[in-house]
PDB file with SEQRES, HELIX, SHEET and CRYST1 records, atoms N, CA, C and O in Angstrom:
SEQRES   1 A   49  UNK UNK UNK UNK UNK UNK UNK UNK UNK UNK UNK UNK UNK          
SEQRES   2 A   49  UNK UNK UNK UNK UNK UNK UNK UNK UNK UNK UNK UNK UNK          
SEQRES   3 A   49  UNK UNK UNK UNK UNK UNK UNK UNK UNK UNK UNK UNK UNK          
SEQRES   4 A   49  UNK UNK UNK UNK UNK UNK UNK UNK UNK UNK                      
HELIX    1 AA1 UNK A    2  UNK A   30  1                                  29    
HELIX    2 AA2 UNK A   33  UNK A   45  1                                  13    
CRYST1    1.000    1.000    1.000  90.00  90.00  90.00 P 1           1          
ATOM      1  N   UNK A   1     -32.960  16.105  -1.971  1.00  0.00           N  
ATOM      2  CA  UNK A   1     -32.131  15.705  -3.106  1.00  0.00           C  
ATOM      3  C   UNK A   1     -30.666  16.109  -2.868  1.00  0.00           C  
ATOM      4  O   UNK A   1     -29.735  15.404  -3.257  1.00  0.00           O  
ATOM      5  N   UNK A   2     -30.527  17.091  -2.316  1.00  0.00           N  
ATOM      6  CA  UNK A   2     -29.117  18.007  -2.003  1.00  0.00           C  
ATOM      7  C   UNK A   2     -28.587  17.105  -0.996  1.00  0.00           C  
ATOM      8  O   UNK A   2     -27.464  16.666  -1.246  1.00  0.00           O  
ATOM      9  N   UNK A   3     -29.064  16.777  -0.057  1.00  0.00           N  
ATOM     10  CA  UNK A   3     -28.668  15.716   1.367  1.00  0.00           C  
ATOM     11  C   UNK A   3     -28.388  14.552   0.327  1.00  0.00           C  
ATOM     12  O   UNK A   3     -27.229  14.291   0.006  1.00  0.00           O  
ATOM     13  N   UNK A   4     -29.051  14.127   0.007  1.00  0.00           N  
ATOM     14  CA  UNK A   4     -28.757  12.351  -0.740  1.00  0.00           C  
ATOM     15  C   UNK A   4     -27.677  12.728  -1.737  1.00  0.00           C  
ATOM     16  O   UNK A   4     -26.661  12.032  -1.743  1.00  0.00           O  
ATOM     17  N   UNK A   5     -27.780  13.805  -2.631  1.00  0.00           N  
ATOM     18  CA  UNK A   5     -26.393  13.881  -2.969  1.00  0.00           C  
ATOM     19  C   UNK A   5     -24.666  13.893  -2.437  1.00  0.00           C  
ATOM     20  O   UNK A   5     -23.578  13.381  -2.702  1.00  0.00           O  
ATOM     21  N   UNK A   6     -25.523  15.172  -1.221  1.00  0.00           N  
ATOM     22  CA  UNK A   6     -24.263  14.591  -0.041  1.00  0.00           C  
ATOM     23  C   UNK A   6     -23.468  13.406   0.415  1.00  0.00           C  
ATOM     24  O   UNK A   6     -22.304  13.006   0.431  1.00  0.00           O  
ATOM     25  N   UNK A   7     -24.817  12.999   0.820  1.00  0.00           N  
ATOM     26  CA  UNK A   7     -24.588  11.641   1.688  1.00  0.00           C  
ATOM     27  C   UNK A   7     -23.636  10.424   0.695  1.00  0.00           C  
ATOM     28  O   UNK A   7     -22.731   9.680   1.072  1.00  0.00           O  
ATOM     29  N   UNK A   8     -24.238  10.577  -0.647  1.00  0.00           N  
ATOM     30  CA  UNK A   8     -23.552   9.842  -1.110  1.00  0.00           C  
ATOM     31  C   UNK A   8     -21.919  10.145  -1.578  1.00  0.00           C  
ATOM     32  O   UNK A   8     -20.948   9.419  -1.788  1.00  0.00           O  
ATOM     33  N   UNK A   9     -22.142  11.465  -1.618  1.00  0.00           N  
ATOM     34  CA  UNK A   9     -20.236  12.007  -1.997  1.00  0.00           C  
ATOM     35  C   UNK A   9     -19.560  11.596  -0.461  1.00  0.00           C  
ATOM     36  O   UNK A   9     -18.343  11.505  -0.300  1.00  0.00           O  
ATOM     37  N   UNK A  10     -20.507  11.380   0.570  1.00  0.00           N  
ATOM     38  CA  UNK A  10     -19.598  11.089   1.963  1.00  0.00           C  
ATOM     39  C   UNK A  10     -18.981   9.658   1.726  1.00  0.00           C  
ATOM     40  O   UNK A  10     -17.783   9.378   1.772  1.00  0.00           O  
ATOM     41  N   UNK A  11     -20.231   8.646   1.413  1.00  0.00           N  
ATOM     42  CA  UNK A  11     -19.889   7.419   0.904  1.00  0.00           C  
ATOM     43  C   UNK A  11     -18.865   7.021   0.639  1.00  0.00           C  
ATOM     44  O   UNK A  11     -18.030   6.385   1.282  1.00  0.00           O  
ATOM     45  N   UNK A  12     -18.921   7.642  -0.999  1.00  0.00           N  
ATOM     46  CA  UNK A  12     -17.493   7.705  -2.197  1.00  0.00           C  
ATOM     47  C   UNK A  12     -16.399   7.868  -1.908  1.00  0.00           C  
ATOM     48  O   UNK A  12     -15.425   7.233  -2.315  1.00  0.00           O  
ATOM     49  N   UNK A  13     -16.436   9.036  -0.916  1.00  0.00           N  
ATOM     50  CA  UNK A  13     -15.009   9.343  -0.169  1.00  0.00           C  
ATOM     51  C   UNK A  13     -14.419   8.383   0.910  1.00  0.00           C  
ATOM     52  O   UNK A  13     -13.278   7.925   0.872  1.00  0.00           O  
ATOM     53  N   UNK A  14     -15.164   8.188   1.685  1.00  0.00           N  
ATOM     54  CA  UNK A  14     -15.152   7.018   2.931  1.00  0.00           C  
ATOM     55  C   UNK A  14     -14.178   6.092   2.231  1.00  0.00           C  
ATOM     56  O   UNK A  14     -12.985   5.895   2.461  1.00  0.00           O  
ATOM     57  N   UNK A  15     -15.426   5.293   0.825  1.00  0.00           N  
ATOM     58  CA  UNK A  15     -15.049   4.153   0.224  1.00  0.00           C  
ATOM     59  C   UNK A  15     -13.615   4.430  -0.317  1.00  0.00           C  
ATOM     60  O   UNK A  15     -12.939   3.439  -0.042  1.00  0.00           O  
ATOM     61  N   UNK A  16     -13.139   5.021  -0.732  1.00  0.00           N  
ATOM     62  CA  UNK A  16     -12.264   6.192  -1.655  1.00  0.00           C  
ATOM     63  C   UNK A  16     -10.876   6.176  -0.242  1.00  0.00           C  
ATOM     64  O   UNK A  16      -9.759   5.963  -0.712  1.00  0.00           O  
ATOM     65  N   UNK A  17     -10.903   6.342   1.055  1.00  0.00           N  
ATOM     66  CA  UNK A  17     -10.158   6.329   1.765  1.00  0.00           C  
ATOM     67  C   UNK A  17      -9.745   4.997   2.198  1.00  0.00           C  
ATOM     68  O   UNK A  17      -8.575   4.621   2.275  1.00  0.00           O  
ATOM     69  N   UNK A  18     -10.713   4.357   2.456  1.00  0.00           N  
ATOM     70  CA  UNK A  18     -10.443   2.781   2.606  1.00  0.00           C  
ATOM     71  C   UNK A  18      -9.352   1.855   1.658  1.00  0.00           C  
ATOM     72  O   UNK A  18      -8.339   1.193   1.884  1.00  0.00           O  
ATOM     73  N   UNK A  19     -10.372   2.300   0.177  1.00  0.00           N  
ATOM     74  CA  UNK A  19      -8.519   1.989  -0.660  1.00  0.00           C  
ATOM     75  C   UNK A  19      -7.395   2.290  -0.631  1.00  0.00           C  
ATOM     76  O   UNK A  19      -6.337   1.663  -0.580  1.00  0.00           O  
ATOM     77  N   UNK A  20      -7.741   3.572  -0.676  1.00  0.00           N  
ATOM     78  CA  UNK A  20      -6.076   4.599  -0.131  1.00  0.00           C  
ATOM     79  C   UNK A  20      -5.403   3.582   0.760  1.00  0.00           C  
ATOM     80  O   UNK A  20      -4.423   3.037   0.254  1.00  0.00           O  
ATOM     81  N   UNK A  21      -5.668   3.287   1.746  1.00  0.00           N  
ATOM     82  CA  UNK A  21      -5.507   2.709   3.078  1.00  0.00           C  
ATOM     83  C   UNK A  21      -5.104   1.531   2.543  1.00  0.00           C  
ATOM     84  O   UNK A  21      -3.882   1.390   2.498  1.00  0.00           O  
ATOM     85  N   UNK A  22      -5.815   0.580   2.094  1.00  0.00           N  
ATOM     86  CA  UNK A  22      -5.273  -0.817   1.647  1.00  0.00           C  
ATOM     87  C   UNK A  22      -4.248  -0.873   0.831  1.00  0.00           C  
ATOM     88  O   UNK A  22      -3.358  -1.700   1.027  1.00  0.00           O  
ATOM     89  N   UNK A  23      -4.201   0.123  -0.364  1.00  0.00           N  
ATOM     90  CA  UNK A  23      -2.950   0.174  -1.017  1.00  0.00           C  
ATOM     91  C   UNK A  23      -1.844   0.660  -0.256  1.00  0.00           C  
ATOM     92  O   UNK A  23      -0.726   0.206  -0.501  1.00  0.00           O  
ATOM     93  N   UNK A  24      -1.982   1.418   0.524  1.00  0.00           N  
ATOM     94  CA  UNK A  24      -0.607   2.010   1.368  1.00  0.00           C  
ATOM     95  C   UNK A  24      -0.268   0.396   2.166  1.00  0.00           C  
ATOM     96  O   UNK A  24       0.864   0.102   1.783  1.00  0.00           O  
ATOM     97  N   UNK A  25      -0.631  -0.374   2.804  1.00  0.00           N  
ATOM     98  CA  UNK A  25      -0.292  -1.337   3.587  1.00  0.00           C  
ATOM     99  C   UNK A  25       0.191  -2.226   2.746  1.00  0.00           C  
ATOM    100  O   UNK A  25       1.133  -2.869   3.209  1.00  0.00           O  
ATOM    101  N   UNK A  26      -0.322  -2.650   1.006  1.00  0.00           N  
ATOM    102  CA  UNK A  26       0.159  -3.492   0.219  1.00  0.00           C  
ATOM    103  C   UNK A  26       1.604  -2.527   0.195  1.00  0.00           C  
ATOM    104  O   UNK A  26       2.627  -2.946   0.735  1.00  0.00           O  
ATOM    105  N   UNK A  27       1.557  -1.307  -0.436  1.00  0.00           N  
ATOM    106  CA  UNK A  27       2.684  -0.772  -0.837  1.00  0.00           C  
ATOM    107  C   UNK A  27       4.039  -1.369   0.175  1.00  0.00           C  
ATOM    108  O   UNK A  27       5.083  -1.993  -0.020  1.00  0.00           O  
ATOM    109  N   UNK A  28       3.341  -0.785   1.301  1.00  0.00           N  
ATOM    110  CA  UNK A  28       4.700  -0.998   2.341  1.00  0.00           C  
ATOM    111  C   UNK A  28       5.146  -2.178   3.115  1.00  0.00           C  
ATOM    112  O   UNK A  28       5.919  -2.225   4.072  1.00  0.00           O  
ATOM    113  N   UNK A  29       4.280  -3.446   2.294  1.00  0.00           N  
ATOM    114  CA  UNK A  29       4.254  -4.528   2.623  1.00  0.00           C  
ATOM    115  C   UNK A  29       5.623  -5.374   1.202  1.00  0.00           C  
ATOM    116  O   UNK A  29       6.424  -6.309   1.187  1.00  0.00           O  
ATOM    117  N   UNK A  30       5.296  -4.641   0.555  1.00  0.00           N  
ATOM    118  CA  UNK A  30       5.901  -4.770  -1.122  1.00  0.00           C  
ATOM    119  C   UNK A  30       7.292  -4.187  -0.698  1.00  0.00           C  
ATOM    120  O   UNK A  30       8.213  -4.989  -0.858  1.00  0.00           O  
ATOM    121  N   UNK A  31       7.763  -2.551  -0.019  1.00  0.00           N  
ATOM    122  CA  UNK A  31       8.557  -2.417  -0.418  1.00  0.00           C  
ATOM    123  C   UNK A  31       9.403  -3.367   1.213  1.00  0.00           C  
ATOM    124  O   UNK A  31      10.632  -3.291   1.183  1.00  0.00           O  
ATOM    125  N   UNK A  32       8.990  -3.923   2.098  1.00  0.00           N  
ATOM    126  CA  UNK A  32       9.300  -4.757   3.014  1.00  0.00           C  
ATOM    127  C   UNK A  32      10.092  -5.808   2.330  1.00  0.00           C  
ATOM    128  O   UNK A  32      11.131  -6.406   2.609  1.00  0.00           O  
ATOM    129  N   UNK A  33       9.440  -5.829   1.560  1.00  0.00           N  
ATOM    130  CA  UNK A  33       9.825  -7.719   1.244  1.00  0.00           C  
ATOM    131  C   UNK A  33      11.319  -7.209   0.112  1.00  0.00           C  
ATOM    132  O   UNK A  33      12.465  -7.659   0.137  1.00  0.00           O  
ATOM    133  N   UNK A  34      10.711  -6.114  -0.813  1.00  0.00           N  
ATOM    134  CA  UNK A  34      12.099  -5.930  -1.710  1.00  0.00           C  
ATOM    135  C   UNK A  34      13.410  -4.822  -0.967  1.00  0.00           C  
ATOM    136  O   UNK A  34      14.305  -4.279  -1.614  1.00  0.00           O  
ATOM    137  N   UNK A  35      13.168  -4.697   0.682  1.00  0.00           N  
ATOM    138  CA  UNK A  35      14.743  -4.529   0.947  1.00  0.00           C  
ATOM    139  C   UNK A  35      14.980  -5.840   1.906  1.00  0.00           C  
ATOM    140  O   UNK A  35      16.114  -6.105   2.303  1.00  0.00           O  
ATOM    141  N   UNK A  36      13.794  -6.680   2.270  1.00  0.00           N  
ATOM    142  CA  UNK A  36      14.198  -7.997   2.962  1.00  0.00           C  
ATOM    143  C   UNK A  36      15.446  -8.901   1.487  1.00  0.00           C  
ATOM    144  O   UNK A  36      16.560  -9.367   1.724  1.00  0.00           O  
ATOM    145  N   UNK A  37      14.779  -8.880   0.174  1.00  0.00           N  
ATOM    146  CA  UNK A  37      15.002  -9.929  -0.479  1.00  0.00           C  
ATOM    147  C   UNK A  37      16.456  -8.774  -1.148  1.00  0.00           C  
ATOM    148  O   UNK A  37      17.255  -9.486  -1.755  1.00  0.00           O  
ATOM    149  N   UNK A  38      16.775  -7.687  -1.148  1.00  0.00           N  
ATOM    150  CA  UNK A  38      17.948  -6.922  -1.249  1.00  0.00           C  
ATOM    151  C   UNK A  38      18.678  -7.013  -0.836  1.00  0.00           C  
ATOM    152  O   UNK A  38      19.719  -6.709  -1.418  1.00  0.00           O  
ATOM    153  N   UNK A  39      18.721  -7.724   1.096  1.00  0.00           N  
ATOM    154  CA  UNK A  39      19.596  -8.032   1.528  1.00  0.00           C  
ATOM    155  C   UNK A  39      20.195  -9.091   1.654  1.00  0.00           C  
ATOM    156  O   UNK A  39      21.374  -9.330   1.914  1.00  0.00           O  
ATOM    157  N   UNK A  40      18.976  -9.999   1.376  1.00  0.00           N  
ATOM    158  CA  UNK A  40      19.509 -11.256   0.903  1.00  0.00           C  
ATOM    159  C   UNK A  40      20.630 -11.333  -0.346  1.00  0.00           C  
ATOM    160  O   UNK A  40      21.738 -11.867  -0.301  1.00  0.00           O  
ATOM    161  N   UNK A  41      20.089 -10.730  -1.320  1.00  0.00           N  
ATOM    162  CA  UNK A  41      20.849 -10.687  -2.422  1.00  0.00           C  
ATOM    163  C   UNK A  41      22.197 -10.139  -2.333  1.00  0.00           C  
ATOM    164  O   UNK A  41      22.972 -10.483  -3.225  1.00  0.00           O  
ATOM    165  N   UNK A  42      22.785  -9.054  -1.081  1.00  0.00           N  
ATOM    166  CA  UNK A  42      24.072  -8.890  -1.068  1.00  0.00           C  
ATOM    167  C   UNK A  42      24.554  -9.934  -0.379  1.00  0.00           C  
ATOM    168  O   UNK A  42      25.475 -10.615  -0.830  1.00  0.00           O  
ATOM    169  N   UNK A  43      23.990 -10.170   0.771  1.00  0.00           N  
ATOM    170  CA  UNK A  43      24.681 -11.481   1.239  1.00  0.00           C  
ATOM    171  C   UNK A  43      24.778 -12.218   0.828  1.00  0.00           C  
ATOM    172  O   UNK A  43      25.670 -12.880   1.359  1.00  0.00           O  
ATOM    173  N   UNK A  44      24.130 -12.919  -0.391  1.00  0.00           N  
ATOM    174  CA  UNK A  44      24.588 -13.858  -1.145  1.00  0.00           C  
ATOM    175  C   UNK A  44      25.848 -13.436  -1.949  1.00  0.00           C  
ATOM    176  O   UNK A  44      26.878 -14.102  -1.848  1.00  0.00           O  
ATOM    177  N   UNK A  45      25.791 -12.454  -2.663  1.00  0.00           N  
ATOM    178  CA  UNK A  45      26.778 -11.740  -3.461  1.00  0.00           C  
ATOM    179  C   UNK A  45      27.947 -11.801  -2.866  1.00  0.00           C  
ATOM    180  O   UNK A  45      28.747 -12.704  -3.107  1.00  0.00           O  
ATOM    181  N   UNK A  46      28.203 -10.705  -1.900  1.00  0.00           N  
ATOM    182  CA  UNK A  46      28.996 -11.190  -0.705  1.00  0.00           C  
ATOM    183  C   UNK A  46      29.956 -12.315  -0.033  1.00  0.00           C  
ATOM    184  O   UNK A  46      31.009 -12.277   0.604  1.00  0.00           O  
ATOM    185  N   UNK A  47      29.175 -13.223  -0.437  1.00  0.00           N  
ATOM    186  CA  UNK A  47      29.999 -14.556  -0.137  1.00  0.00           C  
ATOM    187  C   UNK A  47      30.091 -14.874  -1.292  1.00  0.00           C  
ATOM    188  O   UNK A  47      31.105 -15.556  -1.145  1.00  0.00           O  
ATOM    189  N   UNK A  48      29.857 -14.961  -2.439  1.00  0.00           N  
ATOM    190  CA  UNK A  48      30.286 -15.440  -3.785  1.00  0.00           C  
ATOM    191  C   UNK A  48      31.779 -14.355  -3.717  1.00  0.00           C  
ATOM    192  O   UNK A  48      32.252 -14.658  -4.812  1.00  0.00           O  
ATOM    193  N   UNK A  49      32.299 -13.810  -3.407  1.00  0.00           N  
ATOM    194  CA  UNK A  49      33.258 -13.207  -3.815  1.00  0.00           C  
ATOM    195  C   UNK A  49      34.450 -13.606  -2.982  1.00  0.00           C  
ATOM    196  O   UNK A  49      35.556 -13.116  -3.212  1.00  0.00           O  
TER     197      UNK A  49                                                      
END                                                                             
């Protein structure tokens, strides 16, 4: 019973790291795009002036 309890908190965690993991790659995929589209936005700015 003690092992299967284990085994399954190994699971949870595993599963539990895997998200971690996917959200970090969305995150830094997100903040990619908002200093890609930041720089767009001065360069546009930029030439409006």
């Amino acid at each position: 019973m003690l092992e299967q309890a284990l085994e399954e908190n190994r699971k949870e965690e595993e599963e539990a790291r895997k998200r971690e993991e996917g959200l970090r790659e969305i995150v830094c995929k997100l903040l990619q795009e908002v200093k890609c589209n930041s720089l767009v936005i001065d360069v546009q700015f930029r030439s409006f002036i």
